[in-house]
C-alpha positions in Angstrom: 134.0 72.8 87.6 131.9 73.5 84.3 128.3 74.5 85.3 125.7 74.3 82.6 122.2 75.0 81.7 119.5 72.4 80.2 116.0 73.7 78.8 114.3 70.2 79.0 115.8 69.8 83.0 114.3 73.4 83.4 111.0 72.9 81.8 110.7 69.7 83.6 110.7 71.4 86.7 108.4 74.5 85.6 106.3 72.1 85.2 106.1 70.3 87.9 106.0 73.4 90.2 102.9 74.9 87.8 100.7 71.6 88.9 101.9 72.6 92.6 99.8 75.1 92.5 97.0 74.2 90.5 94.8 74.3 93.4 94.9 77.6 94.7 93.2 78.8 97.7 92.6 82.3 98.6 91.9 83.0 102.0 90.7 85.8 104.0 93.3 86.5 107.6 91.4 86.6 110.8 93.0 86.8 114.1 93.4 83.0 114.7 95.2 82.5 111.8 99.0 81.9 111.9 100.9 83.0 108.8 104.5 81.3 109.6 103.6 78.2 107.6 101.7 79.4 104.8 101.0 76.1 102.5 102.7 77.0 98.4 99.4 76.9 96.8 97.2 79.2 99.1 97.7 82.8 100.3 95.5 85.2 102.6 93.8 88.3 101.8 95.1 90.7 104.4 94.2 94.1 105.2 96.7 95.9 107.1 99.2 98.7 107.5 102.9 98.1 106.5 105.9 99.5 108.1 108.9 100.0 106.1 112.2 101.0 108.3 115.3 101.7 107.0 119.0 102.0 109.1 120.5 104.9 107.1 123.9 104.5 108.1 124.6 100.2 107.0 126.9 102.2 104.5 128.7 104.3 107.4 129.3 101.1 109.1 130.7 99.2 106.6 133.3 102.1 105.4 134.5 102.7 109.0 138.4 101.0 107.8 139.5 101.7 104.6 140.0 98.1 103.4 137.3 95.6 103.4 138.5 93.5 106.3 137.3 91.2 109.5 137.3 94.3 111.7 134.9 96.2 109.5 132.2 93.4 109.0 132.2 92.6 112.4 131.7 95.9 113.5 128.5 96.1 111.1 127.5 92.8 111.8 127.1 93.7 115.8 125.9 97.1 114.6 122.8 94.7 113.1 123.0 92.6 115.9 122.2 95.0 118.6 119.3 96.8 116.6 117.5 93.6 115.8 117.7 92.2 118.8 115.2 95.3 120.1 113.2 95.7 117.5 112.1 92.3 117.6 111.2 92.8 121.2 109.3 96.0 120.0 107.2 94.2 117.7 106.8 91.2 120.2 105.6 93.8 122.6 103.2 96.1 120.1 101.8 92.4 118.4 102.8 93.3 115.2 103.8 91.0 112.5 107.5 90.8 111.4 107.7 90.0 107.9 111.0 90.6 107.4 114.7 92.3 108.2 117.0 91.8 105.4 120.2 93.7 106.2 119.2 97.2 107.0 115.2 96.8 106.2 113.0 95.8 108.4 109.0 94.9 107.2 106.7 95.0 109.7 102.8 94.9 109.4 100.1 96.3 111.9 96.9 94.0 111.2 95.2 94.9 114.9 92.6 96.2 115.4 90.4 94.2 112.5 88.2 95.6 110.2 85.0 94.9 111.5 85.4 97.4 114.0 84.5 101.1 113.2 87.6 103.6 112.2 89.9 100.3 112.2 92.1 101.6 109.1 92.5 104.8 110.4 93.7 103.0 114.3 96.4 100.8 112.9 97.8 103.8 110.7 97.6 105.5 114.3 99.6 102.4 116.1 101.9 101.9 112.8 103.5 105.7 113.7 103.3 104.9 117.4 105.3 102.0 116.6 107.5 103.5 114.0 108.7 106.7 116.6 109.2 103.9 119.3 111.9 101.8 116.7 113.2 105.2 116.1 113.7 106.6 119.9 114.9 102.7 121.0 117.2 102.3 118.0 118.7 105.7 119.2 119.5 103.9 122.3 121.0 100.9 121.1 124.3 101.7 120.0 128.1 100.4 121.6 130.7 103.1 122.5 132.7 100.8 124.1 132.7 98.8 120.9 132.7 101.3 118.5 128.9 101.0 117.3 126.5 103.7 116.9 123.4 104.4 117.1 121.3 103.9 114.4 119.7 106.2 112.3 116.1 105.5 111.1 113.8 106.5 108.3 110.6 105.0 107.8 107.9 104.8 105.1 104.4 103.8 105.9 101.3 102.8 103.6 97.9 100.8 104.3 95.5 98.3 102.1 95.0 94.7 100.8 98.0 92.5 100.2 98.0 88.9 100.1 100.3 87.2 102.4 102.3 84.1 101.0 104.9 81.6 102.1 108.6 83.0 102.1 111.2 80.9 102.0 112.0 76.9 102.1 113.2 75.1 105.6 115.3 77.4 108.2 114.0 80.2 106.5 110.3 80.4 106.3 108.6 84.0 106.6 105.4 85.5 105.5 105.7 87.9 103.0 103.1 90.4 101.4 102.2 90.6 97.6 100.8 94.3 97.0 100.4 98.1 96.6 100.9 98.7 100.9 104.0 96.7 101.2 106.1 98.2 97.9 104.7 101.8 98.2 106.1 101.8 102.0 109.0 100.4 101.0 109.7 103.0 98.1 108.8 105.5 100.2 110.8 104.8 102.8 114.1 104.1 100.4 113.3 107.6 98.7 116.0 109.2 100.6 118.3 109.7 103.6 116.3 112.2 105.6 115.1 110.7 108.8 111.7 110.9 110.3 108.6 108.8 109.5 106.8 109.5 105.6 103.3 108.2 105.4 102.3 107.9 101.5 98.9 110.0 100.5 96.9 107.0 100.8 97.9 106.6 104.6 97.8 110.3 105.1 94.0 110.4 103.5 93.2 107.6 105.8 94.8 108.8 108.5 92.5 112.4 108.2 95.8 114.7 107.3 96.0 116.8 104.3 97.9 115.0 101.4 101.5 116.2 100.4 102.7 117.6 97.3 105.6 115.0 97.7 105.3 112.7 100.6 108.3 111.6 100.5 109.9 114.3 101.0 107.2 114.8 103.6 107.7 113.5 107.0 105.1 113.5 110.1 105.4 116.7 112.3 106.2 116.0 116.6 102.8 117.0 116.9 101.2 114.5 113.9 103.2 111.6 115.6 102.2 112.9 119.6 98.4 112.9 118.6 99.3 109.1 116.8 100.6 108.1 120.4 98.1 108.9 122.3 95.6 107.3 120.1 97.7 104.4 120.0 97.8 104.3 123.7 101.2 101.7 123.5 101.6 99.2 126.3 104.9 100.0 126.4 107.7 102.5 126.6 111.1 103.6 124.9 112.4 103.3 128.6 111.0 99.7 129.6 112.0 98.1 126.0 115.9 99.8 126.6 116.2 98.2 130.1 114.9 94.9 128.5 117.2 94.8 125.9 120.0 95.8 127.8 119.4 93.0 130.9 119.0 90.4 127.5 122.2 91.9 126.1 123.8 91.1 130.0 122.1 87.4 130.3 122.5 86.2 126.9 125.6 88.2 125.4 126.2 88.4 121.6 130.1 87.0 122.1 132.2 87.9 119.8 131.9 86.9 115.8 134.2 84.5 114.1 134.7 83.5 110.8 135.8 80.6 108.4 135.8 80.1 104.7 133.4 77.2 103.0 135.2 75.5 100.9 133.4 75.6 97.2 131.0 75.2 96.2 128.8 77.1 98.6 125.3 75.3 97.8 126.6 72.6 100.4 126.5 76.0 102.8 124.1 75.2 105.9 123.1 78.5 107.0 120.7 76.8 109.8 124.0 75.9 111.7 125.6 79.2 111.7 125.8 82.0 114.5 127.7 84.9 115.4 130.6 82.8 116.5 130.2 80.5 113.8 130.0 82.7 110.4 131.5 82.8 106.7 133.9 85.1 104.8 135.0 85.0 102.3 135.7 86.6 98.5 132.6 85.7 96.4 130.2 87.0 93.8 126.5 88.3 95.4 124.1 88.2 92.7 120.5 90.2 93.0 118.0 89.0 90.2 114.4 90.9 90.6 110.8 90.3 88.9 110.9 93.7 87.1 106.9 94.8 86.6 105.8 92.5 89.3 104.2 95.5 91.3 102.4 96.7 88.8 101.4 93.3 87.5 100.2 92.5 91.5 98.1 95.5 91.3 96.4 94.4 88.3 95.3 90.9 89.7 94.5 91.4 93.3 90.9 91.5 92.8 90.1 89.0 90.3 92.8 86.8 89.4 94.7 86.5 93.0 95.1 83.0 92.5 97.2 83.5 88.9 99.3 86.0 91.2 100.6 83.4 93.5 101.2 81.0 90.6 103.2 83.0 89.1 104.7 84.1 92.3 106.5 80.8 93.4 106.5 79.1 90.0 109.3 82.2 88.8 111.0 82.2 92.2 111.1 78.8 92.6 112.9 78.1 89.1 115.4 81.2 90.0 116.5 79.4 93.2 116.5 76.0 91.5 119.0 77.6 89.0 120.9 79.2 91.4 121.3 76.2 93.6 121.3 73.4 91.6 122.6 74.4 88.0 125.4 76.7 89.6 125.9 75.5 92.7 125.0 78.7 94.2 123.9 79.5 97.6 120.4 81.5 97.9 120.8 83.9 101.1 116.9 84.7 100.7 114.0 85.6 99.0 113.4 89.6 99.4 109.8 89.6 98.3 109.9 89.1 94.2 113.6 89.5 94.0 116.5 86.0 95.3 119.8 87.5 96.3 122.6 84.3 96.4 126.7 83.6 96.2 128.3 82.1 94.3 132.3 81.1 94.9 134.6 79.4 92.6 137.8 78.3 94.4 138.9 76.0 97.2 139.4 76.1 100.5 142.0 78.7 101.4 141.6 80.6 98.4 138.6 82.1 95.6 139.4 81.8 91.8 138.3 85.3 91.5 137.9 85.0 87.2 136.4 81.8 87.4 133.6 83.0 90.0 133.0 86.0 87.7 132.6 84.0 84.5 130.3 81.1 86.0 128.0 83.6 87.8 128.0 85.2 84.1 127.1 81.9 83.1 124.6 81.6 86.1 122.8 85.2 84.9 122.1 83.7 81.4 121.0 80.2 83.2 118.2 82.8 85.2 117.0 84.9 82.2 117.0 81.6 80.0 114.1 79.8 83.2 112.1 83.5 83.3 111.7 83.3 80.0 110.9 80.0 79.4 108.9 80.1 83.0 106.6 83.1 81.1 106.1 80.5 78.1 105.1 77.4 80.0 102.9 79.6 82.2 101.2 81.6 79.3 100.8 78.0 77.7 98.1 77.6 80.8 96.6 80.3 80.1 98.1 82.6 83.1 99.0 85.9 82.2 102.2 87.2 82.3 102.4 90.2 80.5 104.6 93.0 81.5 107.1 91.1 83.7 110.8 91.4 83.7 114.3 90.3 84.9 116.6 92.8 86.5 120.2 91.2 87.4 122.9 92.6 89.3 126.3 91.1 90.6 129.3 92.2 92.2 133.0 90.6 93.5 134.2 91.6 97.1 134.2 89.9 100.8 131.0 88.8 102.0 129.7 87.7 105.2 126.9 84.7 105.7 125.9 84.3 109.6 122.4 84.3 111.7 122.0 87.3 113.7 119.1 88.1 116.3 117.4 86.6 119.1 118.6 83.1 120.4 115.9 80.6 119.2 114.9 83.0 116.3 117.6 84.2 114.3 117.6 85.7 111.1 119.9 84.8 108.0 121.9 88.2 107.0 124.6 88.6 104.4 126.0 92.1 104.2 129.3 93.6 102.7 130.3 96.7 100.5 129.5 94.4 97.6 126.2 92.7 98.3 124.8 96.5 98.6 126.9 97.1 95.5 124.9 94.1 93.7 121.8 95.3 94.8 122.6 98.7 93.4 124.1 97.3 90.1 120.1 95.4 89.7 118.5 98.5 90.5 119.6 100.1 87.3 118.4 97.2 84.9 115.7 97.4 83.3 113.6 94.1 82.7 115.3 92.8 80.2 119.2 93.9 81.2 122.3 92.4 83.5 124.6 94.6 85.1 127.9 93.9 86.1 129.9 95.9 89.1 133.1 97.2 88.8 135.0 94.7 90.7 133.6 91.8 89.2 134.1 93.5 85.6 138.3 94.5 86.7 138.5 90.8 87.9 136.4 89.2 84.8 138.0 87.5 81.3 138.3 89.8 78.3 135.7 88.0 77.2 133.4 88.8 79.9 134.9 92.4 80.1 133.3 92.8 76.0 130.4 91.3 76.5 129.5 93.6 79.0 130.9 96.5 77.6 132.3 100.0 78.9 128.7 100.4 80.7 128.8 96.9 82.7 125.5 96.5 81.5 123.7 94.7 78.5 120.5 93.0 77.5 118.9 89.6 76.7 121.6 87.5 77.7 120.5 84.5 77.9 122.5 81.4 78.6 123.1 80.6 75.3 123.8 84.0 74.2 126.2 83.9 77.1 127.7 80.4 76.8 128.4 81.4 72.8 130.0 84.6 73.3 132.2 83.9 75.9 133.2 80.6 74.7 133.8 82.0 71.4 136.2 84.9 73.0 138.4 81.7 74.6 136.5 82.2 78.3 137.6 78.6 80.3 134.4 78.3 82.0 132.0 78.9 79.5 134.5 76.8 76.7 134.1 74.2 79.6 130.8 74.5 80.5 129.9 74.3 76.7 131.5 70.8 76.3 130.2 69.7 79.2 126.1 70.5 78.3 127.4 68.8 74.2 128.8 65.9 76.7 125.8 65.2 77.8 123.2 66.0 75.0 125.8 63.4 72.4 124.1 60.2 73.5 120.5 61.6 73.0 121.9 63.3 69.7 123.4 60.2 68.5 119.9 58.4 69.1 117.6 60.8 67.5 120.2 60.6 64.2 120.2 57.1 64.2 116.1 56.8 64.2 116.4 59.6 61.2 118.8 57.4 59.3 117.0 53.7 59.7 113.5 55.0 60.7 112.6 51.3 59.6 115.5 49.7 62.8 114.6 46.9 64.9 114.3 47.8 67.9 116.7 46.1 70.4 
């Protein structure tokens, strides 16, 4: 099915999504507040310590059988399963605020005690390590010999400050999620490397009265840093009570065993809200990461006077990606992961995935997402909001992937994982702002004319969709040849008009 790209359908909606948010309110949190269903056009000023925990060995897990097959991903897939499932009843225990677990990443964020009271920075840095050594001594609990999962292994990055705290997400899938320094340094920090233990960033350690490191992420805590952060902490809990909990859960609600089906094409008709472990999707597909390239930096820039411009640009950009995505390509948006939409896309029907054809529409799909940045920076810089510095980073790769809701019954989680979606992630992660990268299996599976527009480093820049759609279309590529006649298709009747008004400007009209 050809898939195609319209600036005027695009601007249209840029622009109806820019007077969404005209208003802006900016908000301070206070301990009443709720953030689950953040209104689009206000955010709240939060001042808070952020917990960044990655599982170290997702990649382990999904590499335990050589081929990519059922018995691997469900393997990983309980291996998730099991570790969620107790640190969402740490942080329900400790009162902390789960932002987010995407895969192997969990985002947590300590806003207790408040800052009115006296030393309150340096207490929730305190309780952030208390809580980050509990997830770490629970989740070395939490494995399945019997089942062939292990125990996880845990490295966590920690940092403390001012973020605001927007909506995430659409309906089924709503989340807070934190715009600012504390939430990406943790995260970097905490993604720095594959040494376990629990890294504070010099800000936290300053804050926290230690001495700052040379390199603190190659820094962790000492046993007697994180012993003198528990007692201060004083958790209502224990390692030992949370294990037993989880495990009489794990006996009185049982995960049962996962089982997949294939959605037939296109997977925009996907609905995620009705899946469960039991219930899940397979199948060969594209995963495609696109990320706000600068956005940090740009965040950090306009947090104290312009916070309101932030979240414009915030879900004006994200909300044109997903539109894109979804409605141009009939893709399927998995989530939002704080400035960056990860989605699949499939090509194919029911029993079977037109591996070339998926390649060269989400091809296609990359220049349709480039072509709504760019034209999202110009319709917001026509307003007067600055955009300056920002980017698009885009990454996609071909292999297996899994879509199913994983968790606690009554509050699951969406999760995608496979070899590829990691591999898609990783191909993003070495774009710059204005390049697309490719992965190897999408590239071996792809049209010559994909193959050489990407070239022998599977990467390139500015490619639009009409730098796509012409170069591939040129080189005899079916989808974007088809895709091409089906955007001139529809733009003849308009053409037709505006030639005729040229011709007899003086016409009668009808």
């Amino acid at each position: 099915m050809a898939h195609t790209w319209n600036h005027d359908r695009a601007l249209e909606h840029i622009k109806k999504k820019i007077k969404d948010v005209e208003t802006m309110n900016i908000a301070t949190y206070t301990r009443d507040i709720s953030l689950e269903h953040i209104p689009t056009n206000k955010a709240y000023r939060l001042d808070g310590v952020h917990i960044y925990a990655d599982i170290l060995n997702l990649s382990d897990m999904l590499s335990v059988t050589q081929e990519e097959g059922e018995t691997c991903h469900k393997r990983t897939l309980r291996f998730l399963n099991l570790h969620y499932r107790a640190v969402h009843r740490i942080l329900k225990e400790c009162d902390t605020i789960r932002v987010d677990f995407h895969n192997q990443r969990l985002h947590a964020v300590v806003a207790k005690p408040y800052n009115t009271l006296q030393d309150a920075e340096k207490k929730r840095i305190q309780r952030a390590v208390a809580i980050s050594q509990l997830i770490i001594d629970v989740l070395a609990e939490t494995g399945d010999d019997d089942e062939h999962i292990p125990n996880a292994k845990v490295r966590i990055g920690i940092d403390s400050g001012e973020a605001l705290a927007v909506n995430n997400g659409r309906n089924g899938g709503r989340e807070p999620l934190f715009l600012g320094d504390p939430a990406n340094h943790a995260a970097k920090i905490a993604g720095a490397g594959k040494a376990q233990g629990i890294f504070l960033t010099n800000n936290a350690r300053k804050a926290l009265g230690l001495k700052e490191a040379e390199e603190p992420k190659t820094t962790p805590l000492t046993t007697d840093e994180i012993q003198s952060c528990q007692e201060q902490a004083n958790l209502a809990v224990s390692k030992d009570a949370i294990v037993k909990e989880w495990r009489k859960d794990l006996k009185d609600n049982p995960i049962g065993a996962f089982g997949f089906s294939r959605h037939t094409p296109p997977l925009r008709t996907m609905q995620i809200v009705s899946l469960s472990p039991a219930n899940s999707r397979r199948q060969e597909a594209i995963s495609i990461y696109a990320d706000i390239d600068g956005f940090t930096a740009y965040v950090s820039r306009h947090l104290k006077e312009s916070a309101e411009d932030v979240v414009r640009v915030f879900h004006v950009i994200r909300s044109e990606l997903d539109r894109v995505l979804m409605t141009e390509f009939e893709g399927r948006r998995i989530r939002f992961i704080g400035d960056c939409v990860h989605g699949l896309i499939c090509e194919g029907t029911a029993k079977t995935t037109d591996e070339e054809e998926t390649v060269s529409n989400a091809t296609l799909c990359s220049g349709g997402l480039r072509s709504s940045f760019e034209l999202s920076l110009e319709t917001l810089s026509a307003e007067d909001i600055d955009t300056d510095g920002l980017g698009l980073a885009i990454g996609f790769e071909l292999g297996p992937m899994t879509v199913t809701r994983l968790g606690m019954q009554g509050d699951r989680i969406r999760c995608s994982v496979s070899r590829s979606v990691l591999g898609s992630e990783k191909e993003q992660s070495r774009c710059n702002g204005r390049e697309t990268a490719i992965g190897q299996a999408a590239y071996d599976a792809a049209t010559e004319a994909v193959q050489s527009l990407f070239g022998p480093t599977r990467k390139a820049a500015d490619l639009d969709y009409n730098e796509v759609v012409e170069a591939l279309s040129e080189k005899g590529d079916d989808a974007a040849k088809e895709s091409k006649a089906a955007a001139f298709a529809t733009a003849a009747p308009a053409i037709a008009k505006s030639a005729n008004l040229v011709i007899n400007p003086h016409a009668r009209a009808e």
